[in-house]
C-alpha positions, 0 to 999 in steps of 0.5 A, spaced: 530 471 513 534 466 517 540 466 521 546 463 515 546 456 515 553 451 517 555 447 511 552 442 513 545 445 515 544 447 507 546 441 504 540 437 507 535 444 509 529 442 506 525 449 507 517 452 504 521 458 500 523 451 495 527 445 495 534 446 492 537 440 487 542 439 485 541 440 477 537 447 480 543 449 483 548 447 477 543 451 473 543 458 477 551 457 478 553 457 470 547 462 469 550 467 474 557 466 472 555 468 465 551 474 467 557 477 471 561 475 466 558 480 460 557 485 465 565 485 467 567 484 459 563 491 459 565 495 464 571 493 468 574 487 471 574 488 478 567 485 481 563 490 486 557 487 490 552 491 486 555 487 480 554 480 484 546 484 485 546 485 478 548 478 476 543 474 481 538 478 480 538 477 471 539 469 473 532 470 477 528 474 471 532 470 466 527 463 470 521 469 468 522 471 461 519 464 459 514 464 464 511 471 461 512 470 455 507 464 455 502 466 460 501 473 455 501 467 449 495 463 453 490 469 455 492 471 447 489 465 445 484 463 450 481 470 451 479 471 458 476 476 461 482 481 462 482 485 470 485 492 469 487 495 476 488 501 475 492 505 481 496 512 482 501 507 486 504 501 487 508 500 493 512 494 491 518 495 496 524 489 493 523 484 487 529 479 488 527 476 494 519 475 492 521 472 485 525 467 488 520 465 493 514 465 488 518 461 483 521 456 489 528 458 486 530 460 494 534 456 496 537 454 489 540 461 490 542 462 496 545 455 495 548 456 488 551 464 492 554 459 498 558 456 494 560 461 491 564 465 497 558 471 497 552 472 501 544 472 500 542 476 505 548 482 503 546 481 496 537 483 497 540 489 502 542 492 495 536 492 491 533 499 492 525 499 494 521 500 489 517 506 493 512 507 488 506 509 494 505 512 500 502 507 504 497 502 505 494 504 499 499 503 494 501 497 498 494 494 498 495 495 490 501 490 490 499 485 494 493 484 490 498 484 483 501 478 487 494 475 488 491 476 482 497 472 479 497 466 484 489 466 483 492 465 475 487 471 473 488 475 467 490 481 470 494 487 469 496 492 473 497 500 471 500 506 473 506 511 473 513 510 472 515 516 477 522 517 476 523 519 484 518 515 489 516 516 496 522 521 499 527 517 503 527 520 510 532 522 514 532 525 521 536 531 523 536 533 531 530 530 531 527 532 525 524 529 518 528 532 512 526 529 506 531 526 500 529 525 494 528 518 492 533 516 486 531 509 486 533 509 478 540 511 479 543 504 479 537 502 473 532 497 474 533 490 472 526 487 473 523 492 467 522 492 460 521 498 457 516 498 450 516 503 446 513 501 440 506 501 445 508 509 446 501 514 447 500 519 445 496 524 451 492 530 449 491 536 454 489 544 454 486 545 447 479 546 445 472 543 442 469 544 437 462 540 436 462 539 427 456 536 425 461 530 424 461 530 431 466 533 436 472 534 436 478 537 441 483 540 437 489 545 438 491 540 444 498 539 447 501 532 446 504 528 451 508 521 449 506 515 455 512 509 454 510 504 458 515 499 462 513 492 463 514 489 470 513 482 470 508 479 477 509 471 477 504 468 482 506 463 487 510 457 484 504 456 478 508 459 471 503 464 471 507 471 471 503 477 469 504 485 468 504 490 471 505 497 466 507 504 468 507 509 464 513 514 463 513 521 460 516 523 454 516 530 450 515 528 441 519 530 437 516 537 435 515 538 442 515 546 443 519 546 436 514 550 432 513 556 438 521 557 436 521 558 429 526 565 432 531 560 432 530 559 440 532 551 439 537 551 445 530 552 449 525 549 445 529 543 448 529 545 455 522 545 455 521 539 453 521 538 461 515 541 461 512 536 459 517 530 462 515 532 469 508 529 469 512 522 471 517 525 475 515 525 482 510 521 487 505 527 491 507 524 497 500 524 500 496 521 504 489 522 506 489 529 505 487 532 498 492 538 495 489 539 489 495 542 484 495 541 477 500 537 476 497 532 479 491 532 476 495 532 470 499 525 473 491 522 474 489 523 466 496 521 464 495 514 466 487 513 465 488 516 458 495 512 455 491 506 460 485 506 456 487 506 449 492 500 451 485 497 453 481 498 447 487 496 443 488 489 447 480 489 447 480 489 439 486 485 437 485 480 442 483 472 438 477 471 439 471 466 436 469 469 430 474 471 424 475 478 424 481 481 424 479 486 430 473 487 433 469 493 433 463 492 436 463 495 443 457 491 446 461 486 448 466 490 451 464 489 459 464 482 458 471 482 457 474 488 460 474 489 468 477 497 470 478 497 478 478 504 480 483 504 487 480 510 490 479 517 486 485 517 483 483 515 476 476 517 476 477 520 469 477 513 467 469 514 467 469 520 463 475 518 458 471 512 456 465 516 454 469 520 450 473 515 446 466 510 445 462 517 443 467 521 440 472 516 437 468 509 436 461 514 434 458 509 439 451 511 442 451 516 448 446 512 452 449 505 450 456 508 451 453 510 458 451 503 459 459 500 457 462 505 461 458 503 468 459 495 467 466 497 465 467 501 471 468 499 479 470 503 485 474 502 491 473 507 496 479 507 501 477 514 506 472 516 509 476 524 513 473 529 508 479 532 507 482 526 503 476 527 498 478 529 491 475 535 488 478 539 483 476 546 481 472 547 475 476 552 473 482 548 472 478 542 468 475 547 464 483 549 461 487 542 462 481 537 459 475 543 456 471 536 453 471 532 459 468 537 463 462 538 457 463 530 458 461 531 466 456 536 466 451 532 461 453 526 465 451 530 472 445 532 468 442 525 466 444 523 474 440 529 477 434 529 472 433 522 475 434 523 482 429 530 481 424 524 478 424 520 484 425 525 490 421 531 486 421 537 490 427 535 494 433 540 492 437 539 498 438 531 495 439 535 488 444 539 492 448 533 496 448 528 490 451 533 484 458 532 482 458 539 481 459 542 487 457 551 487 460 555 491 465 561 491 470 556 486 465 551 484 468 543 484 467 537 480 467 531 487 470 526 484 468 521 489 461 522 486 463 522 479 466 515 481 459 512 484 454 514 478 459 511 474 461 505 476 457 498 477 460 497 484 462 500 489 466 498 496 469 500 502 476 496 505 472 493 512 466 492 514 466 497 519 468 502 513 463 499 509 458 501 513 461 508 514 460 509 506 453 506 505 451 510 513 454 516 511 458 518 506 454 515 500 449 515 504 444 519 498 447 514 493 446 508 498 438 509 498 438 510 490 442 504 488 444 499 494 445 494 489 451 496 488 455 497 494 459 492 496 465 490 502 472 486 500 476 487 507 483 487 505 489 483 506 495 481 504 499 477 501 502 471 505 508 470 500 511 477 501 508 476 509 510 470 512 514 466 507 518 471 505 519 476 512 518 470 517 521 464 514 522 461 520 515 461 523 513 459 515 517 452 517 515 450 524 508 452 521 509 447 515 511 441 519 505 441 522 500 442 517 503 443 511 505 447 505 498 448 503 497 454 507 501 459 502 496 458 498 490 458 502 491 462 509 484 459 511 489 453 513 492 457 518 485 454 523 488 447 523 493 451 528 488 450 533 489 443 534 496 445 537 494 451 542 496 447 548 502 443 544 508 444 549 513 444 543 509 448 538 509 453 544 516 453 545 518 453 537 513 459 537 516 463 542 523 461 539 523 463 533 519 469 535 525 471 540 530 469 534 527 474 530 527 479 536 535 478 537 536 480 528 532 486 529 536 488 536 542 487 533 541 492 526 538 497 531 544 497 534 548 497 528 544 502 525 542 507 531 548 505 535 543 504 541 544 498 545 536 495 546 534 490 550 532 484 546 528 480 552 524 487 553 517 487 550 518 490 542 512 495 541 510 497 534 507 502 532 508 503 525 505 507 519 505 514 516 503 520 521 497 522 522 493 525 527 488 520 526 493 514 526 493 517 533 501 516 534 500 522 541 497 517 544 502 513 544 507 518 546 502 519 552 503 512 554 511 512 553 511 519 557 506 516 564 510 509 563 517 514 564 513 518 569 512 511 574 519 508 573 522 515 575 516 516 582 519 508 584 525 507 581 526 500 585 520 497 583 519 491 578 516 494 570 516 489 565 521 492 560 520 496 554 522 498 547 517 502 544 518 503 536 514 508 532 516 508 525 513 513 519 514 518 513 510 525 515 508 528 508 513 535 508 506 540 507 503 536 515 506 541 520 503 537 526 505 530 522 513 533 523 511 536 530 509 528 532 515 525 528 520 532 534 516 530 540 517 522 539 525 523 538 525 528 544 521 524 549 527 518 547 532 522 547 530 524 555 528 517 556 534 513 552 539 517 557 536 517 564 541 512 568 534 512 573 531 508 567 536 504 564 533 498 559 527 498 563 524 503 557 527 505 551 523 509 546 526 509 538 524 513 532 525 507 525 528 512 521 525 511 513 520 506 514 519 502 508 517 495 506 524 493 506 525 495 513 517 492 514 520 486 513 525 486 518 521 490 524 514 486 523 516 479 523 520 482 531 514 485 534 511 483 540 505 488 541 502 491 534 499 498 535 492 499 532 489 505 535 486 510 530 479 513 532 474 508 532 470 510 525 477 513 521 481 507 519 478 505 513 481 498 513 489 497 515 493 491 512 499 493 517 495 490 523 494 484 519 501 483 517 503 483 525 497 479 526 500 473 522 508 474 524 505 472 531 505 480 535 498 480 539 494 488 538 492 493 541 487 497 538 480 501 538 474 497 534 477 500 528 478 498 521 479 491 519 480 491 527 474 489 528 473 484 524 480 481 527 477 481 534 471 477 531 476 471 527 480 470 534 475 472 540 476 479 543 479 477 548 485 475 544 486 481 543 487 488 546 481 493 545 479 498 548 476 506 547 470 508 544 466 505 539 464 508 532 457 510 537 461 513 542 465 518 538 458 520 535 456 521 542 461 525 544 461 529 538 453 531 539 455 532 546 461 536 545 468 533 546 472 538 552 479 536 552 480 540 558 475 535 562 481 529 562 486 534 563 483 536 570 480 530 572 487 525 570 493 526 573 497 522 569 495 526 563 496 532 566 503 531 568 505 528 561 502 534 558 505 539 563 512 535 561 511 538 553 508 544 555 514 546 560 520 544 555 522 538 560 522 534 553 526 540 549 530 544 554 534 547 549 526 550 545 522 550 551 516 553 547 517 547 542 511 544 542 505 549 543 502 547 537 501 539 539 499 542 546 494 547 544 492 542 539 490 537 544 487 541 548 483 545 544 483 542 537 483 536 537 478 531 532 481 525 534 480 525 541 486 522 543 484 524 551 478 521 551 481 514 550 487 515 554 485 512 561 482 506 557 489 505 554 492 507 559 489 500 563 489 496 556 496 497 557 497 494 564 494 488 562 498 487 556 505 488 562 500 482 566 500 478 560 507 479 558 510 476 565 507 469 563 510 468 557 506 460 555 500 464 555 502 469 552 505 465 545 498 462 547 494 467 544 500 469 539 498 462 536 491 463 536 491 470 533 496 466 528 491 460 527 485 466 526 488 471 521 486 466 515 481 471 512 485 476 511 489 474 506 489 478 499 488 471 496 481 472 499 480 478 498 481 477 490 477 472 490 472 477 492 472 481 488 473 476 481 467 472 483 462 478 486 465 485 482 468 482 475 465 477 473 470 471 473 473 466 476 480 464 479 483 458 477 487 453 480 490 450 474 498 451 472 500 453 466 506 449 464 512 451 465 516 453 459 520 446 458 514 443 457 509 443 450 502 447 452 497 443 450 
């Protein structure tokens, strides 16, 4: 956000985030004034700043509500195609602000506030996130929502309410400890709960197969209470849904299992049930295979299915039937992206509702069910793929596993037709895995049911039909599809970097927030002396915010014309934060051999969550802090480098750290990132990459020229080389002298005095463990890194590539993205068109 303006300033501030009136500013004054009002009325009569929250932020949804109700009422009349997103998480960070700047009411408020003696900024800081995600997946979910909203689609998002999200993160002496995030203690003001839309979820029981058909009986039942969210899209009165389901115990729950007069516990066991919607599994790319889990993922494609069917049979359409009841045209007007494995079970519980409940024909179920069905693969590291035993299946959802073995049945009888004779395909292909404890792979069951499957870059892409599906890519290439991610410019731009929005809005216009691809227009103004100069001023005025809430909240005093390099993301070994210690610890190394000579100073930042099963992930988390402790208090250093550990990443504390950052920190082993969005949000922000040829990095690389970035290390062929030749870590550790300090330094306690063995499992790790090869690549980055201090010490050129990389990162907007998937997947079209606003007739 911007600095706060003077008196003068506001009155003749004219911003993209939308332009105050007069009559707007009245408006939220008296609307504010009444919603605090009541609150005081009820409670008390001193006002806190929550009440101030509270107040703006139910002025905010007030401009929604209208908007909401008539986006539902026109798909209701019109009858669209509906898109239904189906995600195990959402990450959507805070509300405020992104409703603000999506209705063009921003500056309205911040004016209307003002005027009122309270301050913007403070009143956004005490919304809580919304962390209903781990990280890139769950993120990518929520800025596809805005998206879809701004492409006026008719689509809405479906998930689960957790009670507590992803863990708030503290360090202690170094440490992670988690908390749990109680992100609802304070209530939700953007959610409207539904209960007369409540589910009812079956689980356990039996089957019985009745000349009638076949039934499950005997289940337990749990209650789905849906939560509405409104999604407004970008200032065009369209404001979709998001619906997260909560769990809630009937009535009769256990009831009847008490009749001895145990009514006290009959009642607490009501948690048994409730538990399915309290906690978010906290993680990422790693498979942990628990029950309740399993119980969270059918939780939510069950309650989602029926809400479906009911919206499919009772929307108006052409002819005069009250509901439909042919389900032949289901696929032509119900679109179910699958984000991952998560909600596979979509596949096998449509086939259940349409056979067993809606008496369809089997083939012709089978046939719905894959022209309904789209699957979007986020992962290719092995341990990341579900695959639940057949044994847990078998007593949670006894008619889904028959459901699956007649589906794996039919697939392998025809792939037995078109390779006879070749079992080890049969093997490779089946859905159910043999062995010692037979598995159902989710993965597999999501392809052969599904008309369409992706991967999130083209490098990915190619990894999923090369590699991983590659028996299925052979059977069916028709169905295999890339739709690299991106972000929303809303959220990334315009709301975290208002003032780049502005200076690139004075030059070429609004029309970019819309459409990214305009950023190219940027082009023209490379060698433009006053772009350049306004580039590099807002970027060093951002730098000097996000120095001082460092030093607010670290008590660290930090150096705000260093170079800022961020590494940010959650830590994996894969994501190869080590690598970044390495260079951390060799730069160290150097000022400390020639104290007197001239470095270009840096603060390096490394920020991210470690999911609190991943012994290694915690290890990294203690030797980042305990290489800044080292470095932070060496007089011999001073402010040439300071290493700094971001406490509880988040998307609101992205929003503060991205739009800062000079050096964006990309360096995943080529061939295991599937995508990445951060990349892109620094990208946009004006920080310059450095990266292996991974991801989505590759194809940024491609739209700003190579050369415009900083790539380094292996390609996808070289790590296939060194995996066929053999990968020896001890060969860079005898032939590199700096590496062989550095790791000699953690392996001697120079970093953990007080624990001299601390680090033995991250050192035996990388000398003989170590998949991601962070040695192999660790000369290359070393010598990247030099180059990046070259550059650095000629600011011009250096804003010069920060516009180009700025002026190239148009692809990777959600926006795009979306548009993708509607045109090449769902089968629809985005549409331009505003609906009108509420104080307008709708025709």
């Amino acid at each position: 956000m911007a600095a706060p303006l003077s008196d003068g300033d506001r009155r003749k501030q004219i911003s993209v985030r939308g332009i105050a009136g007069l009559g707007d500013v009245a408006e939220v004054r008296k609307s504010f004034n009444r919603h605090l009002h009541f609150t005081l009325v009820k409670d008390r009569n001193v006002a806190t700043p929550r009440d101030y929250y509270f107040a703006l932020a139910h002025t905010v949804r007030d401009h929604l509500v209208g908007r909401w109700i008539r986006t539902q009422q026109h798909y209701y009349e019109r009858d669209p195609k509906r898109i239904y997103y189906l995600s195990l998480e959402f990450y959507m960070g805070r509300t405020l602000q992104n409703t603000m700047v999506n209705l063009g009411l921003q500056n309205a408020c911040d004016e209307a506030i003002y005027q009122l003696g309270l301050d913007l900024e403070e009143l956004e800081e005490i919304e809580e996130d919304a962390g209903l995600g781990n990280g890139g997946l769950g993120r990518l979910a929520a800025c596809f929502l805005d998206s879809m909203a701004t492409l006026g689609l008719a689509a809405y998002g479906y998930g689960i309410r957790y009670e507590f999200g992803i863990f708030n993160q503290k360090i202690v002496d170094g440490w992670q400890v988690e908390e749990a995030d109680d992100w609802l203690r304070y209530g939700n003001p953007w959610e409207k709960a539904r209960p007369e839309y409540m589910l009812p979820v079956h689980f356990y029981g039996r089957v019985e197969h009745t000349p009638e058909g076949v039934k499950w009986i005997d289940t337990q039942v749990v209650l789905a209470m849906p939560y509405d969210t409104p999604v407004p899209g970008y200032k065009n009165n369209t404001v979709n849904t998001m619906r997260l389901w909560s769990a809630k115990a009937p009535n009769d729950f256990n009831l009847q299992e008490f009749n001895m007069g145990d009514y006290i516990e009959a009642v607490l066991d009501r948690n048994l049930a409730e538990n399915i919607s309290r906690v978010l599994y906290p993680n990422d790319n790693f498979f942990e295979g628990k029950e309740l889990r399993l119980k969270q993922e059918y939780f939510v494609v069950a309650a989602t299915l029926q809400d479906i069917i009911r919206r499919f049979k009772s929307s108006k359409f052409g002819c005069r039937d009250p509901v439909r009841t042919c389900f032949e045209t289901f696929p032509d007007k119900v679109a179910i992206q699958l984000n991952d494995t998560h909600p596979a079970l979509s596949i096998p519980e449509l086939m259940r509702i349409l056979v067993d409940v809606e008496k369809v024909d089997w083939d012709k179920a089978w046939e719905i069910t894959k022209r309904t069905c789209a699957y979007t693969n986020h992962t290719v590291l092995p341990e990341a793929l579900e695959r639940w035993p057949v044994s847990m299946f078998e007593k949670l959802l006894p008619r889904h596993l028959e459901i699956i073995y007649a589906l794996n049945q039919m697939h392998l009888d025809r792939v037995a037709a078109l390779y006879p004779g070749d079992i080890d395909r049969l093997r490779r292909m089946s859905v159910i895995e043999e062995g010692d404890c037979k598995r159902i792979n989710m993965a597999h069951l999501c392809v052969i049911g599904s008309h369409a499957v992706n991967g999130v870059a083209r490098i990915h892409s190619d990894i999923v039909k090369n590699s991983v599906f590659k028996d299925f890519y052979e059977l069916e290439p028709e169905k295999f599809q890339n739709k690299t991610n991106g972000i929303t410019p809303r959220r990334w731009l315009l709301l975290c970097n208002p003032g780049l929005a502005d200076i690139i809005a004075e030059k070429i216009g609004e029309g970019f927030i819309t459409d990214l691809s305009q950023l190219k227009k940027l082009l023209e103004f490379i060698d433009n002396e006053t772009f350049i100069r306004d580039v590099a001023k807002v970027k060093q005025e951002n730098k000097l915010k996000f120095a001082a809430y460092l030093e607010e909240h670290y008590k660290v005093k930090i150096n705000p014309m260093s170079m800022f390099d961020v590494q940010v993301k959650r830590i994996h070994e894969y994501k190869r934060q080590l690598l970044n210690c390495l260079h951390a610890i060799t730069l160290y190394n150097r000022i400390r051999c020639n104290p007197s000579k001239s470095f270009v100073p840096r603060t390096i930042m490394i920020g991210g969550k470690a999911a609190p099963g991943y012994h290694m992930a915690k290890m990294i988390i203690k030797l980042i802090t305990s290489i800044g402790e080292v470095i932070n208090n060496d007089p011999y250093v001073g402010d040439k480098l300071k290493v700094i550990f971001l406490e509880n990443y988040r998307v609101s504390l992205a929003e503060k750290v991205i739009p800062a950052a000079d050096l964006s920190q990309q360096i995943s082993t080529a061939g295991t990132e599937a995508s990445g969005t951060g990349n892109m949000k620094f990208m946009v922000n004006g920080a310059l990459t450095i990266g292996t040829m991974d991801g989505a990095n590759v194809e940024m690389a491609e739209e700003a020229g190579e050369e415009n970035l900083f790539i380094f290390g292996m390609r996808v062929e070289d790590v296939e080389a060194l995996d066929q030749k053999g990968y020896n870590a001890r060969e860079y550790y005898e032939r590199l002298p700096e590496l062989r300090q550095a790791i000699d330094q953690i392996t001697s306690g120079f970093f953990s005095p007080r624990d001299p063995g601390c680090f033995k499992d991250v050192v035996n790790m990388l000398m003989y463990h170590d998949r991601f090869k962070v040695f192999a690549d660790y000369e290359a980055y070393i010598k990247c890194q030099g180059q990046v201090d070259q550059l650095f010490m000629d600011p011009r050129e250096w804003t010069k590539k920060v516009i180009r990389n700025i002026a190239c990162s148009g692809k990777f907007s959600s926006d795009r993205t979306i548009t993708e998937y509607a045109r090449e997947i769902w089968g629809v079209e985005p549409s331009a068109t505003a609906i009108p606003p509420p104080n307008l007739p709708r025709n």
